[in-house]
C-alpha positions in Angstrom: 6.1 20.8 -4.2 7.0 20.7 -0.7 4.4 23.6 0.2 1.3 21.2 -1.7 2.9 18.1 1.1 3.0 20.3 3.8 -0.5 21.6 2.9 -2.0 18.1 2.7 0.0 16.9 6.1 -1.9 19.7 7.7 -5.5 18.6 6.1 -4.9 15.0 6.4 -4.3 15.1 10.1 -7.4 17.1 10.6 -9.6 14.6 8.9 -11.7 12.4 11.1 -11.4 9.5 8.7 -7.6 9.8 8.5 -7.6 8.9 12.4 -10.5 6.4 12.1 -7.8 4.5 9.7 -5.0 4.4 12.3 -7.7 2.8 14.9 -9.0 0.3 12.2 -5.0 -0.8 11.6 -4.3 -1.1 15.0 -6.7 -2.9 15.7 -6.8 -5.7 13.0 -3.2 -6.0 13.5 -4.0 -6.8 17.4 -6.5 -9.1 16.5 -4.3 -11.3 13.4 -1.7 -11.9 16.8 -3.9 -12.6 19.5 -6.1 -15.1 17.7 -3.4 -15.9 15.5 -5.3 -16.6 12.6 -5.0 -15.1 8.9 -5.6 -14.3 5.5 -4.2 -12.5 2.5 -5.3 -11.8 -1.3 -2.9 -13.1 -4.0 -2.0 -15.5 -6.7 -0.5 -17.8 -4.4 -1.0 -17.4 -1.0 -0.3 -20.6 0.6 0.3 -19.9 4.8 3.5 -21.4 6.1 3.4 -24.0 8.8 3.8 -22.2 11.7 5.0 -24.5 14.5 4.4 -22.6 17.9 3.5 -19.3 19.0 6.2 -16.6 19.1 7.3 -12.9 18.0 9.0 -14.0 14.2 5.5 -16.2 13.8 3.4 -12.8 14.8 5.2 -11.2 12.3 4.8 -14.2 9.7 0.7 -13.8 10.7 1.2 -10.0 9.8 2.8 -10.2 6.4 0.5 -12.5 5.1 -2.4 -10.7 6.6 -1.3 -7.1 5.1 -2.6 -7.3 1.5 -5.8 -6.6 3.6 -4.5 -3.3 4.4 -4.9 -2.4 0.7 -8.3 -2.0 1.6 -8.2 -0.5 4.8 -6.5 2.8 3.3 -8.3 3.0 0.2 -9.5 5.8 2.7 -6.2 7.4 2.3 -6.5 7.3 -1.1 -9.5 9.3 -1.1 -8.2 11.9 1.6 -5.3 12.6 -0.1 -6.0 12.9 -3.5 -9.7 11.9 -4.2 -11.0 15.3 -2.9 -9.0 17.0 -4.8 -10.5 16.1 -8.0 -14.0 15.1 -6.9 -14.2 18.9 -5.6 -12.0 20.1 -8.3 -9.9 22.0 -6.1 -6.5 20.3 -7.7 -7.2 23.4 -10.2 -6.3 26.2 -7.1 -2.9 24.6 -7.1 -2.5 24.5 -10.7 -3.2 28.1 -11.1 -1.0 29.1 -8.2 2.0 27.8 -10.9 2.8 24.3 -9.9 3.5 22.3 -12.7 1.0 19.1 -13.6 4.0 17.1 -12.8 4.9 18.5 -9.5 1.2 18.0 -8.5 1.2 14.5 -9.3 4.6 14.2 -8.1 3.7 15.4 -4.8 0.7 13.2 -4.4 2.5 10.4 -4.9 5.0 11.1 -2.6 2.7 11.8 0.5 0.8 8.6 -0.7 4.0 6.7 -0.3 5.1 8.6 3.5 1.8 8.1 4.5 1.3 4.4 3.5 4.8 3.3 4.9 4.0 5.2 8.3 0.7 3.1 8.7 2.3 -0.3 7.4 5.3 0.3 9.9 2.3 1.0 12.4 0.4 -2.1 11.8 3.7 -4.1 12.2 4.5 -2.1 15.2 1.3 -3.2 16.9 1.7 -6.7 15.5 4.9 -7.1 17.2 3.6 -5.1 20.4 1.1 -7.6 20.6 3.7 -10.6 19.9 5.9 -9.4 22.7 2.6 -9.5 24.8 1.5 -12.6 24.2 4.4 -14.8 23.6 7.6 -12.5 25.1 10.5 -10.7 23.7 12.8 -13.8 23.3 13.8 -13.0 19.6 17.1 -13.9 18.7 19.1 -10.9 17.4 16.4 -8.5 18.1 17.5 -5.3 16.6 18.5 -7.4 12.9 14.6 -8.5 13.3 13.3 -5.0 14.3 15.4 -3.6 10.8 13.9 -5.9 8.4 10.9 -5.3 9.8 11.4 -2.3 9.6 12.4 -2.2 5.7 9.5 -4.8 4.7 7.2 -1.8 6.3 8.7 0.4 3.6 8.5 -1.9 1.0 4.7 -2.9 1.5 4.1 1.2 1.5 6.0 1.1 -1.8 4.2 -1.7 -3.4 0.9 -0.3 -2.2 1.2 2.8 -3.5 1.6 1.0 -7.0 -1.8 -0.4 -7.0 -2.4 3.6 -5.6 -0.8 5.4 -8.7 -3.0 3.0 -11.2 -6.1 3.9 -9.4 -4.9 7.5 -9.6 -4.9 7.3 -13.5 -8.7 6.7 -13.3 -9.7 9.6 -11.1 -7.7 11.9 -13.0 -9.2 11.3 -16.3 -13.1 10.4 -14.7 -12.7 13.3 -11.7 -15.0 10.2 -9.7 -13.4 8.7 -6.1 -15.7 5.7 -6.8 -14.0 4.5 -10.3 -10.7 4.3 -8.7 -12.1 2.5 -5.9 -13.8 -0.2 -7.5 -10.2 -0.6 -9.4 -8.8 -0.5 -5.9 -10.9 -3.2 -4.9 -11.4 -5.7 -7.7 -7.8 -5.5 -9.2 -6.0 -8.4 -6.9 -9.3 -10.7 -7.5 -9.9 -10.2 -11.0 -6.1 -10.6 -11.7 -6.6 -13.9 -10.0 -9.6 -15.0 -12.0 -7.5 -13.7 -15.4 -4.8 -16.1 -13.8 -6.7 -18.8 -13.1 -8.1 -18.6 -16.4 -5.1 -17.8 -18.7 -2.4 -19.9 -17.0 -0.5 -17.0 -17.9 2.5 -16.9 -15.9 4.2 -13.1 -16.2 0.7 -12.1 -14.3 2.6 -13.2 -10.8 4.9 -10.2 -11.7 1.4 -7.7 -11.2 0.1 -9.5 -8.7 1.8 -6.6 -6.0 0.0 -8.0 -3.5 1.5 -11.5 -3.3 4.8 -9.7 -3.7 4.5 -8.4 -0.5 4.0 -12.0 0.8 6.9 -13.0 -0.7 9.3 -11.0 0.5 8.0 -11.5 3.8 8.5 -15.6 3.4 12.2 -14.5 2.0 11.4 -16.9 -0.8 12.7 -14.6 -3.1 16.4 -14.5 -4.6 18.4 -11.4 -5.5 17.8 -12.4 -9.2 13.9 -13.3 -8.7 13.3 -10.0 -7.4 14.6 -8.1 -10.4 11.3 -8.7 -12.9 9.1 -7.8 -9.7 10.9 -4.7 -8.8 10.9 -3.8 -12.8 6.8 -4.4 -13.1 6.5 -1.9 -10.4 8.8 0.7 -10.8 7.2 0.6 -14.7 3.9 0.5 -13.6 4.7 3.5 -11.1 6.4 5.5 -13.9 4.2 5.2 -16.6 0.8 5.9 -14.3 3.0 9.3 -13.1 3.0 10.2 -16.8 -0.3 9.0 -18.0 -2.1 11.2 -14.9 0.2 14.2 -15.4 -0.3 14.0 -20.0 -4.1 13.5 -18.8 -4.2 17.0 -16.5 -2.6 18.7 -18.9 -5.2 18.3 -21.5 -7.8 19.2 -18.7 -9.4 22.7 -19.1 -8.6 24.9 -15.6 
């Protein structure tokens, strides 16, 4: 399994769109702080009054801007394990004797490294810009610079959710553009089933606004539980699902 990461680490950072995607990041994150505007996706995304220019508000800016970034690496999505199955060449693996699981295993797993590494990037050049433009004159700086630091891990985490769903979809169709469109209309038609339903356990799959939340800190020890749960279930179950689905795929 760690020979199929280092294999994709190699072709990933050889890939012309791979780079492309860091310039795209950086560069949306520059602009959210220096024009200090915003937008997010999500059940309830209400901004916060922000009173004032300053580092903690560039970061506020960037956490409820970053359910865009769903978007933005859809092309990671596609590098690291939509080729694979559009050109069929999951199957050299495969026949080389790694187990279905340890394939799907493996994807995930670079899905989840490589999504963190370009959340903690957009954050980094968020607060980069923040320091720029307003100064370094956060109070207890290195607390700030760790929770930043663990909400960049946490957005990678809850990303690569909507990720493993979409992953479901390619396995079983072999098509990068079903699993795209999922990637794309799931946060808006999960609002338009909200809207609709009134139903209120749908905030639980609504990843995105999850990520806004724990950026607010509006969430309790206790309200994070059913969150946390949905995911980690979601994750799970779209790990077995794409590995039960390969398996019954002819080599």
């Amino acid at each position: 399994m760690i020979r199929l990461m280092k294999a994709d680490f190699y072709r990933v950072w050889h890939t012309k769109g791979f780079l492309a995607t860091i310039g795209l990041v950086i560069a949306f994150a520059v602009m959210i702080v220096a024009t200090e505007s915003s937008g997010g996706i999500g059940v309830d995304t209400a901004l916060p009054n922000l009173q004032g220019g300053s580092l903690k508000n560039s970061i506020f800016l960037a956490v409820f801007s970053s359910s865009m970034l769903l978007y933005l690496l859809i092309g990671v999505f596609v590098i690291i394990i939509g080729y694979e199955f559009s050109q069929k060449n999951y199957k050299n693996s495969l026949t080389a004797g790694v187990s279905r699981f340890q394939f799907i295993l493996s994807k995930y797993l670079s899905e989840v490294i490589y999504l963190s590494t370009f959340v903690l990037l957009y954050f980094t050049a968020a607060m980069v810009t923040g320091i720029v433009k307003f100064g370094g004159t956060q109070n207890n700086l290195a607390s700030f610079l760790l929770e930043t630091l663990l909400l960049a891990v946490a957005i990678g985490l809850i990303i690569s959710v909507i990720f493993c769903m979409a992953t479901v979809l390619l396995v079983a169709t072999g098509s990068t553009i079903i699993p795209t469109v999922f990637i794309v209309i799931y946060p808006i038609l999960l609002q338009i089933i909200a809207v609709l339903t009134k139903w209120n356990f749908l905030k639980y799959f609504d990843f995105l606004n999850f990520v806004q939340l724990l950026g607010r800190q509006e969430l309790s020890g206790e309200q994070l539980i059913p969150y946390v749960v949905t995911g980690v279930s979601v994750t799970i179950v779209s790990l077995i699902a794409s590995t039960l689905i390969i398996r019954n795929k002819e080599l």
